[in-house]
N, C-alpha and C positions, 0 to 999 in steps of 0.2 A: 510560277505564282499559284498554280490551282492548288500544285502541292501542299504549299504552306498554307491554304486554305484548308485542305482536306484532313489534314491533320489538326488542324485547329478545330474542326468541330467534329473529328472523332475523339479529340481530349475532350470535348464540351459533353459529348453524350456518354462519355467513363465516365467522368468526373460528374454527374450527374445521375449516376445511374441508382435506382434505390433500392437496391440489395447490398452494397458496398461500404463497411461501416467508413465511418470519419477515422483516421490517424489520431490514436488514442494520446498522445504526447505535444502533437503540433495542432491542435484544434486551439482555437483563442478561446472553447467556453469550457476547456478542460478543466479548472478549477471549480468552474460554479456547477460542473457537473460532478465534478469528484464529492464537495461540500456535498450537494442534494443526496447522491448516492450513500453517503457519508450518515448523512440522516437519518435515512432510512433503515440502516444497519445498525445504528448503534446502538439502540435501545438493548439492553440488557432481558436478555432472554433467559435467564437460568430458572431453577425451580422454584416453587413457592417457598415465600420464607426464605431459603438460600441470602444470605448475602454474597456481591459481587468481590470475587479477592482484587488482588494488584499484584504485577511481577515485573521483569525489570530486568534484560540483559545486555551486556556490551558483545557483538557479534567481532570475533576477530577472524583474519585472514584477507583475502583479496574479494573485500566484499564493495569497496567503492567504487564508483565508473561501470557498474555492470547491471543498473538498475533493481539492484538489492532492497531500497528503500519503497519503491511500487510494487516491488514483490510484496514486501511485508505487508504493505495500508492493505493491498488486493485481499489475501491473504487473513487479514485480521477484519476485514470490512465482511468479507464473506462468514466467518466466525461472531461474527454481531459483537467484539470487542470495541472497545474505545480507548485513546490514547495518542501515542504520536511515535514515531521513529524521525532519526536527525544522523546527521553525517558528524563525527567529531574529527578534533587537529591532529592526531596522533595513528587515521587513518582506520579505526574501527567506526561503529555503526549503534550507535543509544536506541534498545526497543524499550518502552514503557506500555504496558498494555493490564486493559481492567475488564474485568466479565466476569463469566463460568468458570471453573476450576477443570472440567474437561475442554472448553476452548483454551484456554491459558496452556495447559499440554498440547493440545494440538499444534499449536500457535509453537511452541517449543520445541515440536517437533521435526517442523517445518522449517524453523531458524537452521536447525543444522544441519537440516537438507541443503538449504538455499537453492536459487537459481540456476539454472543451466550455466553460465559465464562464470559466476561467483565458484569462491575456494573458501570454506567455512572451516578453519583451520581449532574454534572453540569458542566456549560462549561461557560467559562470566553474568553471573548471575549477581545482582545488588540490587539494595533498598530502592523501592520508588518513592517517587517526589509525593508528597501531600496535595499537588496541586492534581495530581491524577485524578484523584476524586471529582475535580470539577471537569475534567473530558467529556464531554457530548458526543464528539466522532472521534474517529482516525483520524489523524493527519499528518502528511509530512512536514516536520518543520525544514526550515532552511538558517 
């Protein structure tokens, strides 16, 4: 019995401890911290004058199941783009993303790097949605 005590409140003072972030995936306020973080990045940061472009690629290869999709938001949030990336039926990956014209290359740079798990076999490039324009953050759709 002390056993199973002892261990219960050495998980109590781990699990407590304040150096140890939160489980970036299983936390219940992950979303309303992705939005907030979201926010604060998206503002378009380019130069004066500069209008913001829009770009648009289908990532193929074995990029589903390997967390490809939080690569990208991470990824484009730290770049101060706005937009969304989504999973499609046919097993590729929709990026739509709007900013700088040097974030947008970065950003595409990165696509065909991918993830450590992910296999970026090529990336197709097409038209963005007109609704891009109305993006305020990143976000992944579902």
């Amino acid at each position: 019995m002390t056993r199973i005590v002892s261990r219960m409140r050495a998980w109590r003072r781990f699990r407590t401890a304040p150096n140890l972030p939160e489980p970036l995936y299983h936390s219940a306020s992950w979303r309303r911290r992705r939005t907030v973080a979201s926010r604060k990045a998206g503002s378009y940061n380019g130069a004066m004058g500069e209008q913001p472009r829009s770009a648009a690629w289908y990532v193929h290869g074995r990029v589903q199941g390997v967390g490809f999709r939080y690569f990208v938001a991470r990824t484009a949030l730290s770049l101060g783009l706005t937009g969304w990336t989504r999973n499609l039926m046919d097993g590729t990956v929709e990026v739509q993303a709007r900013g700088a014209l040097p974030a947008l290359a970065a950003l595409e740079q990165t696509l065909r790097a991918g993830p450590a798990h992910a296999r970026v076999d090529r990336l197709e490039p097409f038209s963005p949605s007109k609704s891009l324009e109305k993006a305020e953050s990143f976000t992944i759709e579902y």
